[in-house]
OpenMM code with the backbone's topology and positions (N, CA, C; nanometers):
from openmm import Vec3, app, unit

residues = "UNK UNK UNK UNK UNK UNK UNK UNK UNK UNK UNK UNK UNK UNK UNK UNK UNK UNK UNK UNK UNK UNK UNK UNK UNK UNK UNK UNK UNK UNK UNK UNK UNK UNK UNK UNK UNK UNK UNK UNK UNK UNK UNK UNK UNK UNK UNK UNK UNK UNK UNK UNK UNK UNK UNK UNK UNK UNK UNK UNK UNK UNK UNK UNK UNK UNK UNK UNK UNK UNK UNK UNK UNK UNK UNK UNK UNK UNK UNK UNK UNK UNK UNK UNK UNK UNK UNK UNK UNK UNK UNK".split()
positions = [
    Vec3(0.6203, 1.2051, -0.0634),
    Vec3(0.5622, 1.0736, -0.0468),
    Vec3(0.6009, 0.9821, -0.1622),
    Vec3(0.6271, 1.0591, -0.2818),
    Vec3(0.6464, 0.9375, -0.3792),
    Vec3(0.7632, 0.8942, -0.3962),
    Vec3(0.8564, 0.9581, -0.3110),
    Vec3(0.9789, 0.8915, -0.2551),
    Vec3(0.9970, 0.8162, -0.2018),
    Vec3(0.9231, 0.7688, -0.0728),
    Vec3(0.8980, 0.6860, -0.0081),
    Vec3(0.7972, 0.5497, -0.0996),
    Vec3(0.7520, 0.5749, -0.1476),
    Vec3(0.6613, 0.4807, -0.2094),
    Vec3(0.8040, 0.4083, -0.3456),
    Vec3(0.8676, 0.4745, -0.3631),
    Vec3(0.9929, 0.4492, -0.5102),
    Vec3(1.0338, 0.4079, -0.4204),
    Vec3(1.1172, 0.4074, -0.2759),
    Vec3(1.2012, 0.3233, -0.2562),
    Vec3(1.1599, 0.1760, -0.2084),
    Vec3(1.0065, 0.1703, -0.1052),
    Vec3(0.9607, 0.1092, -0.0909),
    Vec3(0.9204, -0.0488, -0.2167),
    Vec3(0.8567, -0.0024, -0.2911),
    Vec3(0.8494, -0.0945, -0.4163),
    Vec3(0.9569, -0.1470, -0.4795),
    Vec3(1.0320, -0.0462, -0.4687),
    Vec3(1.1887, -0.0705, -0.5784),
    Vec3(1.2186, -0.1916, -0.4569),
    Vec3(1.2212, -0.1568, -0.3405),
    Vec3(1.3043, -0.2928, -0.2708),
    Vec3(1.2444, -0.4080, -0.2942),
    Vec3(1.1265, -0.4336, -0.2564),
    Vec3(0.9948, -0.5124, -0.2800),
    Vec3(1.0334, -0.6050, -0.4182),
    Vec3(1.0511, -0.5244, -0.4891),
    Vec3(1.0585, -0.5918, -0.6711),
    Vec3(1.1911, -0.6214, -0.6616),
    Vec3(1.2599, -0.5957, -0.6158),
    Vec3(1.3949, -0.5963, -0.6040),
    Vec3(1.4514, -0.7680, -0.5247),
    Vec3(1.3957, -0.7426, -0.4399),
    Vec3(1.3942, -0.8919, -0.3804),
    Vec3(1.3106, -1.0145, -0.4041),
    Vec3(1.2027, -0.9790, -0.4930),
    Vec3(1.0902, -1.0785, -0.5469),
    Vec3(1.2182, -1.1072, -0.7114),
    Vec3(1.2838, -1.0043, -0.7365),
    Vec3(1.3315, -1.0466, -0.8926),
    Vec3(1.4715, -1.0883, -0.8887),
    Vec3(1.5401, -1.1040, -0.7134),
    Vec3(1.6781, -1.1754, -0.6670),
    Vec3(1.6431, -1.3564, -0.6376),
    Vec3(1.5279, -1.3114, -0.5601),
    Vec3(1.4697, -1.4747, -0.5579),
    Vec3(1.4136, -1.5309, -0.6430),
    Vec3(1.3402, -1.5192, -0.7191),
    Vec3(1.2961, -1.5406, -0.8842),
    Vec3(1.4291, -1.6076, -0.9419),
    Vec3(1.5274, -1.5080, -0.9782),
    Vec3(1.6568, -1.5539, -1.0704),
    Vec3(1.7041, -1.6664, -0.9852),
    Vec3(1.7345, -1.6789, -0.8455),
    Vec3(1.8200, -1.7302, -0.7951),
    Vec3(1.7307, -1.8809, -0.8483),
    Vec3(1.6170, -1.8915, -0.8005),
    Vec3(1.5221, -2.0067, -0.8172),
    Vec3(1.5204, -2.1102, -0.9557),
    Vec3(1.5316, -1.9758, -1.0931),
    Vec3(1.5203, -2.0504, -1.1877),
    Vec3(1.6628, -2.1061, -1.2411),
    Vec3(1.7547, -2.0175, -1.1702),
    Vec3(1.9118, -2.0746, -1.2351),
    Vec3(1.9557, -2.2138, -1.1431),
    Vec3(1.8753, -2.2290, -1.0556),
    Vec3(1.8666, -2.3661, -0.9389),
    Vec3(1.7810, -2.4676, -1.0071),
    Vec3(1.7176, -2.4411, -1.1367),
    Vec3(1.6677, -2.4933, -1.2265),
    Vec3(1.4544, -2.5711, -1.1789),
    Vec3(1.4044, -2.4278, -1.1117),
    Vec3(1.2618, -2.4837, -1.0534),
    Vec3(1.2083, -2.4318, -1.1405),
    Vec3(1.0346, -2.5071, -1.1930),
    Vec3(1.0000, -2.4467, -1.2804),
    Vec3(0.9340, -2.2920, -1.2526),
    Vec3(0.8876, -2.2481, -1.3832),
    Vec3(0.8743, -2.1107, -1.3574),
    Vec3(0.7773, -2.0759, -1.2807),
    Vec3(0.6659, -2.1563, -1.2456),
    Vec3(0.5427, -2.1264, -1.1280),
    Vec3(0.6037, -2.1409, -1.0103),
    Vec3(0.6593, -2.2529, -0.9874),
    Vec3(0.7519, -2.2867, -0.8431),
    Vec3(0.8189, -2.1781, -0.7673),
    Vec3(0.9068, -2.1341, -0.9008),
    Vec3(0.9911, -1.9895, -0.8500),
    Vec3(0.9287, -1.9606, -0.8040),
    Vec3(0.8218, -1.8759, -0.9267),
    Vec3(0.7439, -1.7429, -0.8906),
    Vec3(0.6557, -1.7280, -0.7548),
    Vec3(0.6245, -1.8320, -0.7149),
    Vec3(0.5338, -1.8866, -0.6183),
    Vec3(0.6419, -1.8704, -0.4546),
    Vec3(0.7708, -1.9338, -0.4662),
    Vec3(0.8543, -1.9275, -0.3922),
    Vec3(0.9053, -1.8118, -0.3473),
    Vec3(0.9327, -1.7199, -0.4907),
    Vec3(1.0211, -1.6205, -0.4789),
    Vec3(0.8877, -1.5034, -0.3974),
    Vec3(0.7526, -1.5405, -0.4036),
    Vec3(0.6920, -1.4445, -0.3492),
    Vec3(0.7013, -1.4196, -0.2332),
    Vec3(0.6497, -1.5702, -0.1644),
    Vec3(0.6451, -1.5494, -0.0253),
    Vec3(0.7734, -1.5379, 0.0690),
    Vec3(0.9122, -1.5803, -0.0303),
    Vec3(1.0169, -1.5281, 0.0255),
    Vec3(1.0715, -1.3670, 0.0335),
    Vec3(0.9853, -1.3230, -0.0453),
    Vec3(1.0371, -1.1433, -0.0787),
    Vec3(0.9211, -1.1006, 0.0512),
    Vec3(0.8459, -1.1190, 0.0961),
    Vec3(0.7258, -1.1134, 0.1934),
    Vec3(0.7820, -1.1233, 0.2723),
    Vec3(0.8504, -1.2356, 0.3311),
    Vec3(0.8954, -1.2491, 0.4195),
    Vec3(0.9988, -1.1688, 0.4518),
    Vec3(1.0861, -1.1699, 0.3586),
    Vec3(1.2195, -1.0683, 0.3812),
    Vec3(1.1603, -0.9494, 0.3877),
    Vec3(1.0814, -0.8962, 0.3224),
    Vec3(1.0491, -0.7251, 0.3047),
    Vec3(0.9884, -0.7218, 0.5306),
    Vec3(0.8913, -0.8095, 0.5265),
    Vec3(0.8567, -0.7586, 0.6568),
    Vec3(0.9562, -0.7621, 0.7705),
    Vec3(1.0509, -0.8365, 0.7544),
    Vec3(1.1707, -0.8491, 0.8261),
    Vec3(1.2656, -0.7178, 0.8582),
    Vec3(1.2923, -0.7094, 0.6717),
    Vec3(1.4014, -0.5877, 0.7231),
    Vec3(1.3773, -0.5101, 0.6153),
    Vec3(1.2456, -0.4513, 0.5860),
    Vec3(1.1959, -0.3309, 0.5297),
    Vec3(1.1008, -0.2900, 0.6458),
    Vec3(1.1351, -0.2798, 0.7506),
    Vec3(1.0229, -0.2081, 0.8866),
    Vec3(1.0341, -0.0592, 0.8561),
    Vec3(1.1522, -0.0023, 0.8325),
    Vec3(1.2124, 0.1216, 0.8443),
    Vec3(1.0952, 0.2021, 0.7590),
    Vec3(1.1341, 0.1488, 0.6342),
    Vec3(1.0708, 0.2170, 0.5374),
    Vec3(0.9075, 0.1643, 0.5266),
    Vec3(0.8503, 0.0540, 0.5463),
    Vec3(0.7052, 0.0758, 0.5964),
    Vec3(0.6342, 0.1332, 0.7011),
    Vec3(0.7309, 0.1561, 0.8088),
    Vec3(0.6830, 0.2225, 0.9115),
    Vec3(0.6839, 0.3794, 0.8232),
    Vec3(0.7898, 0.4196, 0.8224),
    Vec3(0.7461, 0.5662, 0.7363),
    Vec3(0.6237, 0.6213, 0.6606),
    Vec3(0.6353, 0.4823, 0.5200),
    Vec3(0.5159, 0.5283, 0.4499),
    Vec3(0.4337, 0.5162, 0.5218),
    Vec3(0.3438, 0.4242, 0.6396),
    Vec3(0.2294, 0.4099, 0.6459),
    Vec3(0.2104, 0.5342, 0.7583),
    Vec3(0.3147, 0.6069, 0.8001),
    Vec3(0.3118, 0.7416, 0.8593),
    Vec3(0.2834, 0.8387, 0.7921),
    Vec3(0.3071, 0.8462, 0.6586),
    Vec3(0.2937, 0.9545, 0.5631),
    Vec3(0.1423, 0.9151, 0.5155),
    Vec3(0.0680, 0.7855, 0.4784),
    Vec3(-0.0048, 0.7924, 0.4662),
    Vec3(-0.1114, 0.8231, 0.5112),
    Vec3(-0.1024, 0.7600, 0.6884),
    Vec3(-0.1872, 0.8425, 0.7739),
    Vec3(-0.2052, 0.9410, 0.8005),
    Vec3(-0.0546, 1.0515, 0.7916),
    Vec3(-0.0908, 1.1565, 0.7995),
    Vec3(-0.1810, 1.2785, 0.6942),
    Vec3(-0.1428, 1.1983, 0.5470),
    Vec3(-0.2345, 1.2598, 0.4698),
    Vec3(-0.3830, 1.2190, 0.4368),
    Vec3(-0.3894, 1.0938, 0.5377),
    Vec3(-0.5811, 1.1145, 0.4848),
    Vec3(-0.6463, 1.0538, 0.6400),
    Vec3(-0.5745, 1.1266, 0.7241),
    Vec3(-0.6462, 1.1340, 0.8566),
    Vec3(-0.7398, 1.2919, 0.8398),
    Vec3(-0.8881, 1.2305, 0.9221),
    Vec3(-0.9832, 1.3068, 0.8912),
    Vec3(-0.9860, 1.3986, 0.9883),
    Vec3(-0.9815, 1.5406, 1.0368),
    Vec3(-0.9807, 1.6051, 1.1424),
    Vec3(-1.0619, 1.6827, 1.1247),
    Vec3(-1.2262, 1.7228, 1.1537),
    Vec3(-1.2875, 1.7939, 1.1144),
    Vec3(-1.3099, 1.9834, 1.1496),
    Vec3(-1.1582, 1.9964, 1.2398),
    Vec3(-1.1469, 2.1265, 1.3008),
    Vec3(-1.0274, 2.1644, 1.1733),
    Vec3(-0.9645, 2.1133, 1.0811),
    Vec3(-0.8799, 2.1592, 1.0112),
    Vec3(-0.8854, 2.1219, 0.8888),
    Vec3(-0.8537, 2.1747, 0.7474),
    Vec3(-0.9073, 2.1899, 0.6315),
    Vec3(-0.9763, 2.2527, 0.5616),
    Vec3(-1.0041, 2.2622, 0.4655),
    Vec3(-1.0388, 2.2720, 0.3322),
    Vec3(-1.2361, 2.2608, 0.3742),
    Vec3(-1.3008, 2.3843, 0.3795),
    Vec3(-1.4209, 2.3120, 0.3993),
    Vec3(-1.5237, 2.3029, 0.3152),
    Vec3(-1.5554, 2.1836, 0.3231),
    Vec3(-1.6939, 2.0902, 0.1823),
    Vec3(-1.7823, 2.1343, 0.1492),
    Vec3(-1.8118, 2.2236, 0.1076),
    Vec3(-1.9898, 2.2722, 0.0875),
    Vec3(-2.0763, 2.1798, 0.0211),
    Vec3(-2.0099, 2.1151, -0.0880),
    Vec3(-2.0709, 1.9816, -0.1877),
    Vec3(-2.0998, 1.8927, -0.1201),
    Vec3(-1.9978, 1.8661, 0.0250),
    Vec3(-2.0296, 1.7542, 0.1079),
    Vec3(-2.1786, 1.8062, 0.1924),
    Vec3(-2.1665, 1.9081, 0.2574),
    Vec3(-2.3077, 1.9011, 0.3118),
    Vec3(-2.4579, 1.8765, 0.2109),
    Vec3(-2.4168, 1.9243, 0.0778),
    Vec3(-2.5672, 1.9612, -0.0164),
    Vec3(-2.5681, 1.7556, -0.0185),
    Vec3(-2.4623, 1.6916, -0.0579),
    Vec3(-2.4987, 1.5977, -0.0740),
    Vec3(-2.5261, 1.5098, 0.0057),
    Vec3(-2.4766, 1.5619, 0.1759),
    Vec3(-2.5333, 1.4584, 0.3120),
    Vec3(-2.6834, 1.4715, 0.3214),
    Vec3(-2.6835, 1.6519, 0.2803),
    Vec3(-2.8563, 1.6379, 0.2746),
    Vec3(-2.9687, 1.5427, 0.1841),
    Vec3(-2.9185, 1.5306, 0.1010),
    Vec3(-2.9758, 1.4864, -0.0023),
    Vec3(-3.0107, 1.3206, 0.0427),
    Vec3(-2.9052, 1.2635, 0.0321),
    Vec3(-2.8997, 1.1333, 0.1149),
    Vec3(-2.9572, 1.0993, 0.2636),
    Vec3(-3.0082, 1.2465, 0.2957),
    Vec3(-3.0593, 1.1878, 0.4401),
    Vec3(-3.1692, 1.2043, 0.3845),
    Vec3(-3.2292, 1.3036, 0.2977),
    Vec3(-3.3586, 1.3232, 0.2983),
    Vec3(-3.4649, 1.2375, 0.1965),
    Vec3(-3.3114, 1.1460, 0.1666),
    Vec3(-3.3659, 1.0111, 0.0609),
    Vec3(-3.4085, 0.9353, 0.1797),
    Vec3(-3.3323, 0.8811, 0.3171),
    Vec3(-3.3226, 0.7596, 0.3651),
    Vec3(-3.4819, 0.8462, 0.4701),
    Vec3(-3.4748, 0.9636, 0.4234),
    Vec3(-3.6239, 0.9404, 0.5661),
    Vec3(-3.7735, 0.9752, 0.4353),
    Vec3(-3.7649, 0.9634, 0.3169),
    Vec3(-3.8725, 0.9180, 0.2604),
    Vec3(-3.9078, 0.7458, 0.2106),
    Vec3(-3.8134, 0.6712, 0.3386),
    Vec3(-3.7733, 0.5502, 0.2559),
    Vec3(-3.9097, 0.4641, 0.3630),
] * unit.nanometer
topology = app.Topology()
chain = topology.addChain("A")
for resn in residues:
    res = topology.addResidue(resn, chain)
    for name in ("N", "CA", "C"):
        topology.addAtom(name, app.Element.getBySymbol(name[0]), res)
């Protein structure tokens, strides 16, 4: 995953710091750029970085989708659902 996340960003910064330069050597001031160069790297990234956001947000789902027939199982989680229920029914 943190492969995907390095290439992801690297492009991201990558195209926010092509439009940035291009902006200030066109002589805009430095908020203008920065301001410009954002929503143009936004724009470009959703354009033609699909590939690689579609991936990560596959990898991400797949690691913190909740399936309660598979995993690792909580014992801390039940002592503390109890606890919290047996707060909300002395309430």
């Amino acid at each position: 995953m943190k492969k995907l996340w390095l290439v992801f960003i690297s492009a991201r910064i990558g195209l926010f710091a092509l439009f940035l330069t291009v902006f200030l050597l066109l002589g805009f001031e430095g908020i203008y750029s920065a301001l410009i160069a954002g929503v143009l790297a936004l724009a470009v990234s959703l354009v033609f970085l699909t590939k690689q956001r579609d991936a990560l947000s596959t990898e991400i789902y797949s690691r913190t989708r909740r399936d309660k027939n598979a995993g690792v199982p909580d014992s801390d989680a039940d002592v503390e659902n109890a606890i919290l229920d047996s707060k909300e029914d002395n309430k």
